[in-house]
C-alpha positions as CSV (number, residue, x, y, z in Angstrom):
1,X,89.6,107.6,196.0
2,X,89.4,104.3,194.0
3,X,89.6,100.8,195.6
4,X,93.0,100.3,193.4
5,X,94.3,103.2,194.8
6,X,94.0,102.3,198.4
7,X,94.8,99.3,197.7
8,X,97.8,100.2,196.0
9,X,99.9,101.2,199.2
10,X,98.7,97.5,200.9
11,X,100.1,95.7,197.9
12,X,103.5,97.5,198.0
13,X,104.0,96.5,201.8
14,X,102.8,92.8,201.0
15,X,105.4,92.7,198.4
16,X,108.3,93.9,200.3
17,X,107.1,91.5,203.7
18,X,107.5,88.8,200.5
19,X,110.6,90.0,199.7
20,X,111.8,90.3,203.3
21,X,110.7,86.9,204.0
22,X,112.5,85.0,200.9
23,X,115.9,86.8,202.1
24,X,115.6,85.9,205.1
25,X,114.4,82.0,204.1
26,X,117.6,82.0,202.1
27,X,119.7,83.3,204.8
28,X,118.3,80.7,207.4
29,X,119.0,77.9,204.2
30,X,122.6,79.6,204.3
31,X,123.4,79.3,207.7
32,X,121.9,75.5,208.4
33,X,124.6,74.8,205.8
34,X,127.4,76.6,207.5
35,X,126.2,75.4,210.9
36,X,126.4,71.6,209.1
37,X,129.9,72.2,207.7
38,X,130.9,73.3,211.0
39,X,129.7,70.5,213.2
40,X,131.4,68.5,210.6
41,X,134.6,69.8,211.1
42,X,134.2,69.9,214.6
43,X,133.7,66.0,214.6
44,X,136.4,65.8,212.1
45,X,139.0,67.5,215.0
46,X,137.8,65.7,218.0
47,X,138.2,62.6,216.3
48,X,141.6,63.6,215.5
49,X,142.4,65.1,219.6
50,X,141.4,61.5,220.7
51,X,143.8,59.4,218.0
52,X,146.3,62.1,219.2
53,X,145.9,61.9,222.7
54,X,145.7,58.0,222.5
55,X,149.3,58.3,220.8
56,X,150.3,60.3,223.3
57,X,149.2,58.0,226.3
58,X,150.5,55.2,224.4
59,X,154.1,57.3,224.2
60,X,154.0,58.4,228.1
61,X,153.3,54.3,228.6
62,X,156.3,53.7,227.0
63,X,158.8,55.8,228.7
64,X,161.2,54.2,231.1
65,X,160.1,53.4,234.5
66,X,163.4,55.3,236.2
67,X,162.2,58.8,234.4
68,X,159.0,58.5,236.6
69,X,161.1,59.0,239.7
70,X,163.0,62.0,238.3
């Protein structure tokens, strides 16, 4: 058996880790993305629940004082 032959098999293996390992690089780029975009949007809508809930306070505050007692 001839040093390229035995080598052969190692290379194969080393090449397909390689492989492995730049999919799974560009998955993990993917998904800090998506996790990004999400906390963005997430921001995005608690920022809007507190203007809305602020209106909403600002709403009950206005109400008549005689409706409290109903």
């Amino acid at each position: 058996m001839t040093t390229t032959s035995i080598l052969d098999p190692v290379a194969e293996r080393i090449e397909l880790l390689l492989a492995k390992y730049e999919a799974l690089v560009q998955t993990n780029r993917l998904l800090t993305e998506e996790i990004e975009a999400v906390r963005k949007e997430r921001d995005s809508l608690q920022s809007r629940l507190k203007a809305a809930r602020a209106r909403v306070d600002d709403l009950i505050e206005r109400l008549p004082a005689n409706r409290e007692a109903s």
